[in-house]
C-alpha positions in Angstrom: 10.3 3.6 9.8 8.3 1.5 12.1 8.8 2.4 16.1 9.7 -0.4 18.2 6.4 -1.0 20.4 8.1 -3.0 23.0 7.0 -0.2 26.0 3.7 0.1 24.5 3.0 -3.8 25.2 4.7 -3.8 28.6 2.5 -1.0 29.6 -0.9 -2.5 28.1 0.2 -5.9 30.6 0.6 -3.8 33.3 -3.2 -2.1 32.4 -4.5 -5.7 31.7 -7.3 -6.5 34.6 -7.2 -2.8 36.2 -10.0 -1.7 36.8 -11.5 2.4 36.1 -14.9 4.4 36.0 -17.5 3.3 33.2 -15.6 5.1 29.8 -12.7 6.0 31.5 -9.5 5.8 30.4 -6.2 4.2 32.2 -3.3 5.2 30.7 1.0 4.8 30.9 2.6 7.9 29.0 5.5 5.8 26.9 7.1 8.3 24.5 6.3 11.6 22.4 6.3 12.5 19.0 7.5 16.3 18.7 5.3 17.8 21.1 2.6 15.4 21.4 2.2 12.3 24.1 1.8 9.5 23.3 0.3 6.6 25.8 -0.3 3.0 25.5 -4.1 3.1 27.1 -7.0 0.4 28.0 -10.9 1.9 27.7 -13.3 0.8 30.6 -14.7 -1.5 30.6 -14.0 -3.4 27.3 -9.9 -3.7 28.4 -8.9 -3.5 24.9 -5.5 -2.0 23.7 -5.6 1.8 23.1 -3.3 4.1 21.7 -3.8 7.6 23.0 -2.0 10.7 21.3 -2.5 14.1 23.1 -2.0 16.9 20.5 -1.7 20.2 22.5 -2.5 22.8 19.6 -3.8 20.8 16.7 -7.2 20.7 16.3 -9.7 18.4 14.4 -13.0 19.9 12.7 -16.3 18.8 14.8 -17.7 17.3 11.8 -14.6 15.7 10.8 -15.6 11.9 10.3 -12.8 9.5 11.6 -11.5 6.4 10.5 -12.7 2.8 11.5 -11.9 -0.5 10.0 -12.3 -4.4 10.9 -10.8 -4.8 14.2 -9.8 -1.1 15.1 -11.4 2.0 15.4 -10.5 5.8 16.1 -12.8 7.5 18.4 -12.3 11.3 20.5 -11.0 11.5 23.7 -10.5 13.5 26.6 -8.9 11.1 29.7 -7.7 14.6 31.9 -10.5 16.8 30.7 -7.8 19.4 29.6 -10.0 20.3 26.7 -6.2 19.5 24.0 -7.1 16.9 21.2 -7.2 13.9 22.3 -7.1 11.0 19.5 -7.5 7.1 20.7 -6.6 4.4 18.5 -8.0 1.2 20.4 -8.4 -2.3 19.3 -12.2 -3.6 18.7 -12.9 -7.1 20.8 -12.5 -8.9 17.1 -9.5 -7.4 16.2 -6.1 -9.2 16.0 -3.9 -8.2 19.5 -0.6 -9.1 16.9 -2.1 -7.2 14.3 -3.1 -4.6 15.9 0.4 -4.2 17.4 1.7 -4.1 13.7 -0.9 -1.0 13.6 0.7 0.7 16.4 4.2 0.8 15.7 3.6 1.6 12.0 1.0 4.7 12.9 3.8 5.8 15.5 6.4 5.3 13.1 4.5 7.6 10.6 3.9 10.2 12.6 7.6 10.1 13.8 8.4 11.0 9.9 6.5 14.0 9.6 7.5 16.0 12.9 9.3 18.0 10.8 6.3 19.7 9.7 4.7 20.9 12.6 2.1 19.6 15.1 -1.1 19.5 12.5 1.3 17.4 9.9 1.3 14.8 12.5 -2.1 14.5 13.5 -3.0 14.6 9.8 0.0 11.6 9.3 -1.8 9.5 11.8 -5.5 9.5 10.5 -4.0 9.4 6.7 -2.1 6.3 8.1 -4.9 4.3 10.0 -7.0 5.0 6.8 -4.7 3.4 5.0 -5.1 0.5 7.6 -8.4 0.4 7.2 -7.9 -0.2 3.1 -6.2 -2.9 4.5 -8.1 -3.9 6.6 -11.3 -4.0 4.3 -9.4 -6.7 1.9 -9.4 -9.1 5.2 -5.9 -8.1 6.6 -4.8 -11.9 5.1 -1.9 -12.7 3.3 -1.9 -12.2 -0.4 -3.2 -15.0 -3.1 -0.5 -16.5 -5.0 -1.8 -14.7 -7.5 -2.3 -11.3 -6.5 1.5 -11.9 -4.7 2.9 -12.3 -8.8 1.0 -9.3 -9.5 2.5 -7.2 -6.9 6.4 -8.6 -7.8 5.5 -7.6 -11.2 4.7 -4.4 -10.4 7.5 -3.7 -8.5 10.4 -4.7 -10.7 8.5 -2.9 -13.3 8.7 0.5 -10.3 12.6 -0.8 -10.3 12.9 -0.8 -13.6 11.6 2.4 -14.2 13.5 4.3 -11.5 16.8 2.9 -13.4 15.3 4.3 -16.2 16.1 7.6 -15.3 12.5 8.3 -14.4 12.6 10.4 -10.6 11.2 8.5 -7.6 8.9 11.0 -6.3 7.0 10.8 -10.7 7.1 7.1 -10.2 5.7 6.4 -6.6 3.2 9.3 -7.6 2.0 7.0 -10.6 1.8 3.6 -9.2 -1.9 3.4 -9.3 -2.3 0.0 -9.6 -2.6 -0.6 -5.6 -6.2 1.9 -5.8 -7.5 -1.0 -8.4 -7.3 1.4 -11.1 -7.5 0.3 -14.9 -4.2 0.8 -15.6 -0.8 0.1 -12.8 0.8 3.1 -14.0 -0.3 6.4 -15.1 2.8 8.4 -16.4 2.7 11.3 -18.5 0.0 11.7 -20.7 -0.9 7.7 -21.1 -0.3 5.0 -19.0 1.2 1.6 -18.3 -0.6 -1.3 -17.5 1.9 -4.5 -15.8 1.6 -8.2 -16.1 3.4 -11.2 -14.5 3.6 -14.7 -15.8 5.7 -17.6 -14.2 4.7 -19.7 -17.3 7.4 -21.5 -19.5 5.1 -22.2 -22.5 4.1 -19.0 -24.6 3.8 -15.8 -22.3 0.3 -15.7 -21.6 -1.6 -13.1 -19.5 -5.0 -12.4 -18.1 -6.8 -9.3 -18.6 -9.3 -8.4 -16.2 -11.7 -6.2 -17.8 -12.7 -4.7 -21.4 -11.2 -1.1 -20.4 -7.5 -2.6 -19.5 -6.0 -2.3 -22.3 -8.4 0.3 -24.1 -6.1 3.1 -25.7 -9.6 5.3 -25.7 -9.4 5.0 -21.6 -5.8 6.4 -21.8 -3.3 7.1 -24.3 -1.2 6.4 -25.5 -1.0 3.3 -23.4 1.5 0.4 -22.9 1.2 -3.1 -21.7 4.7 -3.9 -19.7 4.9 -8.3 -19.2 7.2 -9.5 -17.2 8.4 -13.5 -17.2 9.4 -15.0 -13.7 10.6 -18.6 -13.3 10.5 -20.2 -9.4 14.3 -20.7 -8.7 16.6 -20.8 -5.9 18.6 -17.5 -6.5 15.5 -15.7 -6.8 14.0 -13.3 -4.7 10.8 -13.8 -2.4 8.3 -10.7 -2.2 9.9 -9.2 0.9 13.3 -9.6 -0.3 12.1 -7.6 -3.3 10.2 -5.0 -1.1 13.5 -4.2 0.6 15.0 -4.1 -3.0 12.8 -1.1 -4.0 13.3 0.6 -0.7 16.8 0.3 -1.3 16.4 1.5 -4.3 14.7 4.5 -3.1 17.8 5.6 -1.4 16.7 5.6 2.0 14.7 8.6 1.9 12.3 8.6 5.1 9.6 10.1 2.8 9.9 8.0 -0.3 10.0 4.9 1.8 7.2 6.1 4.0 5.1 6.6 0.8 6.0 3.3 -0.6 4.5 1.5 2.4 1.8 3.3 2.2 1.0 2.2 -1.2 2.0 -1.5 -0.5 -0.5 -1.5 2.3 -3.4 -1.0 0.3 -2.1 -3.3 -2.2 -2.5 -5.7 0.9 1.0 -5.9 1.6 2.4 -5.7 5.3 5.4 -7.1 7.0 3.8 -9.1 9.1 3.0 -11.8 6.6 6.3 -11.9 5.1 7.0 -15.4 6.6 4.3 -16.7 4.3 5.5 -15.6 1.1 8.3 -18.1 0.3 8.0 -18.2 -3.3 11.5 -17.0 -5.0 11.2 -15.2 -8.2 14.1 -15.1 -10.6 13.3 -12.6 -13.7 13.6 -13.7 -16.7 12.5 -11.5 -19.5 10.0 -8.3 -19.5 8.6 -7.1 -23.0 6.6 -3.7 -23.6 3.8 -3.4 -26.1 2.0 -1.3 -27.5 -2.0 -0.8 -27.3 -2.6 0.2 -31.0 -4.9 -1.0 -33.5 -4.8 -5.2 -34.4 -3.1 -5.6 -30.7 -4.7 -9.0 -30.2 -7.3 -7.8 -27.4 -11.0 -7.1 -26.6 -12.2 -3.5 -25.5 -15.8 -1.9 -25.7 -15.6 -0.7 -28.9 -14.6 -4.2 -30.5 -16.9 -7.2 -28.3 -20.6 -7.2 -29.8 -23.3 -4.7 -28.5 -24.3 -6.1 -25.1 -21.2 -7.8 -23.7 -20.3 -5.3 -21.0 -17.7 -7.3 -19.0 -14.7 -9.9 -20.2 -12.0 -11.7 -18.0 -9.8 -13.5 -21.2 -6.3 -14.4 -22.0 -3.7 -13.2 -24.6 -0.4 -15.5 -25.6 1.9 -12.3 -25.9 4.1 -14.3 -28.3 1.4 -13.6 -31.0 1.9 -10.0 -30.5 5.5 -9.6 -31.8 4.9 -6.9 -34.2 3.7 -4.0 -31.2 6.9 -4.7 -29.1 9.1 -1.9 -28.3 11.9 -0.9 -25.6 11.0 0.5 -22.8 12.8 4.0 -23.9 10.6 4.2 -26.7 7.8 4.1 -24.4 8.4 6.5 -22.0 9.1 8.9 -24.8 5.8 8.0 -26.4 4.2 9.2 -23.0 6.3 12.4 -22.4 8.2 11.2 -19.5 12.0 12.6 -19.1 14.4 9.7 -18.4 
């Protein structure tokens, strides 16, 4: 769960316009995690927001390379010259103050969820958080297209949908691929699912993106899972179906945790949810089968020298490889 970051900005305006030694540090201690401090910090000269996380036993490699994306970066510190690990999370002169506010609260928040495990769980949570920042970060830290946004609700209604399947949570976050831009969305089993959206009234047609997508030789066996959305005003916008599947989840701190993980390198965070207003009412979803005649192009069926394809199928012409969504996750092995 995100921490509230209300002292951390109170104390960065009371560092704003102080003044310390050349690469110094100034620094307000606002909270702890277990037994590590955490302080809300500004690095001389540049004045730029720092978080600062003193980690009194944990220790980090000195060839361990740290994180750095667009707008932040993650550098070593030592502001009391105790010789403890110091970590400093600081905002570049680029960066976004809001977004990198976001940043703060959801890296604190993390590392609140793993104190359970022990000092070096946390320091590991926070650089396997920021680095999932910095995915973000490298896809411009901008709201989603309109049609990457009716990708990601397909995806997750199809995660719904699975988990009510009788499918566990922790086997279905574990195989939602599809935010690492693998071939497939879903890799469950022995095969794999691949998941598309259409808010089309005429036909049910879907773009592929490559000639691999729906190759049964890349995995199998493998499934294509189409889901049919219509715009209406009882429908649900993206983060009113984000809180759906964390719902769903059951409120368990980890699940959750993991499931904002993935949406964040999918490009989703909460701080862009005022701009998805689109409501999405589903209408139908329909599972296929990748076998042979399945109206589609892979490598072993587009003439020698086409190496890349970005087409369209019209899923109604496809009739005879539909089957239930049982079927298919007994196909792949998967217990319901």
């Amino acid at each position: 769960m995100r921490r509230p970051i209300d002292e951390f900005v109170a104390a960065w305006d009371a560092l704003s316009g102080s003044r310390g030694e050349e690469g110094g540090w100034l620094g307000i201690a606002v909270t702890s995690v277990g037994k590590c401090e955490l302080m809300a910090a500004r690095r001389c000269p540049g004045n730029e927001e720092s978080l600062l996380v003193r980690f009194p036993t944990a220790r980090l490699g000195s060839s361990e390379r740290l994180p750095e994306g667009r707008g932040f970066e993650v550098v070593r510190a030592d502001p009391r010259g105790d010789g403890k690990t110091w970590i400093a999370l600081s905002r570049k002169e680029s960066g976004s103050p809001e977004l990198f506010s976001e940043m703060v609260g959801d890296v604190a928040g993390a590392m609140d969820a793993s104190t359970g495990e022990g000092e070096d769980a946390v320091l590991r949570t926070m650089l396997r958080r920021v680095r999932m920042w910095q995915q973000f970060m490298s896809r411009g830290a901008v709201p989603l297209s309109p049609e990457a946004e009716l990708g990601l609700v397909g995806e997750l209604v199809f995660m719904v949908a699975l988990m009510d399947s009788g499918i566990s949570t922790e086997e279905v976050l574990r195989g939602w691929v599809g935010p690492d831009d693998a071939l497939q969305d879903f890799l469950l089993g022995d095969g794999a699912i691949e998941v598309k959206a259409t808010m089309s009234s005429s036909g049910f047609p879907v773009k592929i993106a490559s000639l691999e997508q729906l190759d049964d030789s890349v995995a199998s066996p493998l499934f294509l899972a189409a889901v049919r959305f219509a715009r209406e005003d009882d429908g649900l916008t993206l983060p009113e179906i984000v809180a759906e599947a964390e719902q769903r989840l059951g409120g368990e701190p980890g699940s959750v945790d993991f499931l904002k993980e993935r949406l964040m390198v999918a490009g989703y965070t909460e701080l862009h949810s005022r701009h998805y207003t689109r409501r999405f009412k589903r209408k139908e979803m329909r599972v296929f089968s990748m076998s042979e005649g399945f109206p589609r192009l892979t490598t072993g069926t587009v003439p020698v020298g086409v190496t890349r394809a970005l087409y369209e199928i019209n899923l109604d012409h496809a009739g005879d490889f539909l089957l239930d969504l049982e079927a298919a996750l007994k196909l792949l092995g998967v217990n319901g």
